[in-house]
C-alpha positions, 0 to 999 in steps of 0.5 A: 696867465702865471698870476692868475695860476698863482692867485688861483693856488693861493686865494683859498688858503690867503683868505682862511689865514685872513679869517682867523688873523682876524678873529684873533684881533677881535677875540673872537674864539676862532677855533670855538667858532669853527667847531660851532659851525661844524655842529649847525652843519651836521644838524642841518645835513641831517634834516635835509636828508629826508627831503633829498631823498624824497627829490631824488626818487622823484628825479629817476622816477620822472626820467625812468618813466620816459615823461622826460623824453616824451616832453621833449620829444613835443618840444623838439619841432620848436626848436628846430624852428628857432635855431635851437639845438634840441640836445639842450632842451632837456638840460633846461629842464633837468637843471631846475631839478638836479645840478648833478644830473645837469652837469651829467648830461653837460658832460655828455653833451661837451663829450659828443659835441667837443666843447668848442661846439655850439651846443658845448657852448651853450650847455656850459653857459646854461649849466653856469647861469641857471640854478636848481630851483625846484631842488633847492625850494623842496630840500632848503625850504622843506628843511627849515619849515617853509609850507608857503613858496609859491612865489619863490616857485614862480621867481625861480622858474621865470628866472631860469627861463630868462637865464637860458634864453639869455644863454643862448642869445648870449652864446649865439651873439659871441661864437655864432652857430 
């Protein structure tokens, strides 16, 4: 336990100090290089901003409206039927649109349910295997000018299904109900 403390405070820090050694052995401009990368990241931030806001309404229009609650609420007979917890059903939805309003609702969920629940369990594996689909393909993809993703949509979405079904077979095979 103490070396993985130990690695844990060091890796970061170990792996810059490689990076640079390094670039200084190839003659690489390192300090050059990182103030390069610096501006593509500024750039980058400021032609993602129009498509993250666009998400973001996006995202509170949906739940203020109640669409979310009433989608669930449709599902809530199915997954009762299979053994599935009904409170995690509007993470798997919300996890494809918001890593942050995701990791709110874990939150909640870990905060209601003690986090060595089952529905604690499977919100954290969920939250740690699916991704944020539908953000990422209208913030990063609308950011560099991709007009055409439905087959990345598609991908991502099956993908994140099978990641949540596996989450809960997964969680129900090792901790059990």
């Amino acid at each position: 336990m103490a070396f993985v403390q130990l690695l844990s405070a060091w890796l970061i820090p170990i792996t810059i100090a490689f990076i640079l050694l390094y670039g200084t052995v190839k003659k690489v401009p390192t300090y050059e290089a990182f103030v390069e990368g610096g501006k593509e990241g500024i750039q980058i931030a400021f032609s993602i901003i129009p498509y993250l806001v666009g998400m973001l309404v996006s995202i509170s229009i949906f739940r203020a409206s109640g669409a979310l609650d009433y989608m669930m609420n449709g599902i809530k007979p199915v997954a009762d039927a299979i053994g599935l917890p009904a409170e995690v059903v509007p993470l798997a939805v919300v996890r494809t649109v918001s890593g942050t309003a995701a990791l709110g609702m874990v939150t909640d969920l870990i905060a209601t349910y003690g986090p060595d629940s089952f529905i604690g369990r499977l919100a954290s594996t969920i939250q740690g295997s699916t991704e944020t689909t539908l953000y990422v393909l209208t913030v990063y993809f609308g950011a560099v000018g991709i007009k055409k993703m439905g087959d990345a949509l598609k991908v991502g979405i099956l993908a994140d299904v099978l990641s949540f079904i596996v989450s809960f077979f997964i969680v129900l095979l090792i901790f059990g109900k």
